[in-house]
Structure formats: C-alpha cells, structure tokens
Phi, psi and omega in degrees: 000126166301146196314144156345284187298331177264349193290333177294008185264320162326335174277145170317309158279310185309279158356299188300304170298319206312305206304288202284016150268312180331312195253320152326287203282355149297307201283322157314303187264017162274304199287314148352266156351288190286285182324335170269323162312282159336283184304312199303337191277330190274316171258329139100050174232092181334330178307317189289294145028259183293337181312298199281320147313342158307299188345283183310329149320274197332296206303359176286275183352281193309323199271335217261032157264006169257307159340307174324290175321292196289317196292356184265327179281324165248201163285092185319302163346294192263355183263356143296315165321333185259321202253016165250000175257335165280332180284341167305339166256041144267310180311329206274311177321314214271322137004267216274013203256334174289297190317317171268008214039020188256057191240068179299154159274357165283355177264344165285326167268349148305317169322286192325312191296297196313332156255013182261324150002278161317305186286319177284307192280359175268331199276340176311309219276354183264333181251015136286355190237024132309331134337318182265356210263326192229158139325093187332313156330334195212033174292309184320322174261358179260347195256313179285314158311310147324300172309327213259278193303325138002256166344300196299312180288314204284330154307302198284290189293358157288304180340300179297318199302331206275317190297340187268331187270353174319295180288023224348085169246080167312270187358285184313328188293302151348311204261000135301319176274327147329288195262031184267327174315333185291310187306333166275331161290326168299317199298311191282335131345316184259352208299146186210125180220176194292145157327118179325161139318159150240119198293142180286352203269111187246074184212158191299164176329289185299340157300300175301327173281348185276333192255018160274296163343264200335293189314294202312328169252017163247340175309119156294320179306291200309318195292311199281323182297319169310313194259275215309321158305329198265321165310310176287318201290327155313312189272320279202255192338305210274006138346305201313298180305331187281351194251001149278328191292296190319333194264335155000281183262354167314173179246089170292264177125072182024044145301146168287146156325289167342290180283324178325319190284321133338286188305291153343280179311316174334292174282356181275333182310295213297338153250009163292308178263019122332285175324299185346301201262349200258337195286326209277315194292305178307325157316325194243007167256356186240006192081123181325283200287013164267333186290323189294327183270347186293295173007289187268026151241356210242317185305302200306318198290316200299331192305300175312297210293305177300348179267329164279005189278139159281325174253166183289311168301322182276336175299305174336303176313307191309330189268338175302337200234036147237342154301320194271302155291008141258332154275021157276322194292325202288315191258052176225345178267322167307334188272332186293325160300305163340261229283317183302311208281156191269143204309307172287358180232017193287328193294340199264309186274356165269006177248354164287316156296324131340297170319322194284319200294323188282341193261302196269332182287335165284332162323295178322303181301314156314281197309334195257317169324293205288333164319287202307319181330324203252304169286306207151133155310292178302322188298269217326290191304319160271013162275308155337312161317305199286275202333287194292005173269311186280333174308270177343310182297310205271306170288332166298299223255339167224336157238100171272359175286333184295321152199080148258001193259334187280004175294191189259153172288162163284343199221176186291151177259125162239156196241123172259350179294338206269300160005125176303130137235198200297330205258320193227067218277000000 
C-alpha cells in the first residue's frame, strides 16, 4: 500500500491540480517576494512594504464569503478558471508596467489588492471541489498534500525569486509568475469531474450567505472546527509574524537578522511539509479526531518550547515541530469542514472558515505585537502557547462536544436549512 499522504496523488484529477498548484504557488511567492522588494526599491519606506502585502492579504477576510457563495451557485470548475485568468492578467499588468518603468507604488498596490481579490473569490470554489477530486477515504491527504505544496512554493519560490532579482529584473519575475496561471488553467481543463450539484436555491447573494451562516451553525463539526480555528489563529497563528522580531533576539553567533530570519522560515515549511506528509498515515493509524485533538494540545508545548530556545540553531529545530504542528491542527480542521459540510453549502461554509483564519489571525498578530513591544517576543509567543493549552484544557474539561463533534460524519451530510423558506423565497 502506498504511503497515506501519497495515495490522493493516484487520482488523476487530484494529480493533475496538486502538480499546477504547485508550480502557480512557486510563482506567487516569486511575484510575492519581488513585489516587496520592488515598492522598499521605490520608496525606501517599510510602510509601503507592509502595505502591499496587506493588499494582497485583506481580500481572503473581505472576499471570501462571497467567493463561497458563488462557488455553491456556479460550475467551480469554470468559475476557477475565470478567476485564475484574472490573476493571470494582474500579474501579465504588473509585468509589462516594471518591464516599462511605469510601476508607481500606489499602482503595484492597487495591482497587489486586485489579484489577492481574485484569488479570495476563486480558492472557496478549489476547496469546495476537492472533495470531488479524491476518494473520501483520502480528503485528509489530498487536503495535507495541498498544505505541503504550499510550503513547498514558500521554500521554493522566495529562493528562485532571489536568483532572478540578481539582475533586478522584476518584470521577468512578474512575468513568471504570469504564465505559472497557465498551468492551472490547462489542469482544469483537462480535469473531468461528476455534474455539479444543483442548489435549490433561487435567491439573491446576501441570502445565500446567511444561509451558508445558518448550515456552518447548525452543522456541529463545521460550528466546532469555526471556534477552533478563530482560536488558535488568535493565541497560536502570529508566531508567523512575530519571527523577524524572534529572530532578533535570538543568540545568531553573528548570523545577520536577515538571514536568521530566513533560516526560521525555512524550517517551519520544511516541517510544515514534513507534518504534511506523515499526518494522513498517522491519521489513520490513531483516528482523524484523535490526531486532531492530540494536535491542538502538542501545537501549545512546541510554541513554548520554540519560545523558549535560546540560539537560532536550536530555536530553528524547534520551529521545524511547530511547523509540523500546526499544519496539523489547519489541515485537520479544514478537513472536518470538507468531509462535514453539506455538499450545496460546502463552498459558503469553507470561506467563513476562511473568513474567521483572515480576519482574526491579523487581530492576533497587532495585539500580540504591540504586547511583545512591552514584554518580549519570547514572553509573548509563550504566553500564547500557555493561553492555548489552558483553552484547549477548558474545553476538554466543560465542552467536550466540541471534540467529539469534529469526528467524520456518518452518513452523506444534506441541509434542509438551504430549502427555500418564507425568509428565503
């Protein structure tokens, strides 16, 4: 039997998206990269910086219940297909306008907003069709493999990205990144999946989220995986942001910040997709919700433990098994909506989940910042750590339905909420 983590690749369709997300999401975080790179060249102001990575940020929070929405209304297929040919024309803009010098930074951040856009209202509809993609038995690993080529792009493509700015020539990079969209459009193209649903539903936009709201809170998995996520991603997630200040204070042993900081990212991809690959077999030798809950009690101690390493090389181990544990709590929470959510609602109740991790991990990330200004870096993440341990403890110990409720359902999940009523004619 092939490793856990690899058998969703045996499908066909699955294969086909994983390889062209894969080589798109090298190309994103080469275009990433460069795009920051770029405005810090043009203004020599961190501020613009941080701007332009909001941009590209904000629309998952703002968009992606409308993303949701559309993707329960239309053919997911062709409405990724449009919306991966628009980030394909920001980037081929952002391209010839570095390529002319005719690149101001409020017009890269505008670019920037306008394909993080795109990308918020298209990704509901790739991860409502994943589902259709693998075999149930093997969401879990199509969902963790997903995760994995993420990591992978985030490794791979600042790297490719550093080799290309030697001659700083953006443009070219943009323009890589431009045509990597193609390759996800040739996959779903060749992609051959079952006839959509057809929603029963004959109502306006602002209808439809509320009653994807409604499912996502009358569903127990789906309700419970929502509040775990806004949790962790508050107490938990900002670790992310926090690791140049982290790298800071490390003891380099006259490593640069710079690279330190590098070295630190490196390694948590690199056990994010580790984590990735080892969670599907372990999932299925200890059970989906035992792996998930051992997960979110095993994430708090690594937290600590990474807060507490004194040098870069030992924090570096630590943060490699914090990388590995936390995409275990995200793709193991993600999946319980997958496999949870009812089928005409899957797309509405993944981008509220969505909605919650973009919206509350920058709440987090400000609030834990402006904290660490005044204590420490290091207090702060491990107090973050301590906060989510006793959470977790608290909830074990007075709502234990939250998880037992995150197990696979038994039966195909169907919504009788989605049903036209008087509220929704």
């Amino acid at each position: 039997m092939p490793l856990a983590s690899l058998r969703p690749l045996r499908s066909r369709n699955f294969a086909l998206i994983w390889s062209a997300a894969l080589v798109s999401n090298v190309g994103s975080w080469m275009q990433t990269v460069a795009l920051g790179v770029l405005v810090f060249a043009r203004t020599d102001q961190p501020a613009w910086t941080g701007l332009v990575a909001a941009a590209a940020f904000i629309p998952i929070g703002l968009l992606a219940p409308l993303g949701g929405a559309l993707a329960d209304r239309l053919d997911r297929r062709r409405w990724l297909i449009a919306t991966t040919l628009a980030e394909m024309g920001f980037a081929t803009v952002l391209a010839v306008l570095a390529a002319t010098g005719h690149d101001p930074p409020a017009v890269l951040v505008v670019l920037a907003f306008l394909g993080g856009a795109s990308a918020a209202i298209g990704f509901p509809a790739f991860q409502a069709m994943v589902p259709d993609l693998v075999p149930p038995e093997d969401l879990l690993g199509a969902v963790s493999l997903s995760s994995a080529q993420f990591n992978l792009g985030r490794v791979i493509g600042p790297a490719l990205a550093g080799l290309a700015l030697l001659s700083h020539d953006y443009g070219l990079v943009f323009g890589i990144n431009a045509a990597s969209f193609a390759a996800v459009v040739l996959a779903l193209v060749m992609v051959r999946l079952p006839k959509p649903a057809v929603s029963s539903e004959r109502t306006g936009i602002r209808a439809r989220l509320a009653a994807g709201a409604r499912v996502a809170a009358a569903e127990p998995g789906c309700r419970s995986a929502i509040q775990l996520i806004a949790v962790v991603a508050l107490l938990a997630s900002p670790f992310i942001a926090l690791v140049p200040a982290m790298a800071k204070v490390l003891d380099r042993g006259g490593v640069s910040t710079q690279v330190a900081t590098a070295i630190l990212v490196t390694a948590q991809g690199m056990g994010a997709v580790a984590g990735a690959l080892v969670l599907p077999t372990l999932a299925e030798r200890v059970g989906r919700r035992t792996m998930l809950q051992t997960a979110l009690f095993v994430l708090p101690v690594l937290l600590v433990l990474y807060a507490l390493a004194p040098s870069l090389w030992l924090s570096a181990v630590a943060f490699l098994a914090v990388g590995a544990g936390y995409i275990a709590v995200l793709a193991g929470l993600n999946t319980v909506v997958q496999l949870r959510a009812p089928a005409e609602a899957r797309g509405r109740v993944l981008s509220i989940y969505m909605m919650v991790l973009g919206i509350v991990y920058p709440i987090g990330a400000v609030v834990q910042g402006g904290i660490a200004n005044h204590t420490g870096v290091r207090a702060v993440t491990a107090a973050g750590g301590v906060v989510l341990m006793v959470t977790m403890a608290a909830v074990a110990a007075f709502r234990p339905v939250v998880f037992t409720s995150l197990g696979d359902p038994s039966a195909p999940r169907s919504s009788p909420s989605l049903v036209p009523t008087e509220e929704l004619p």
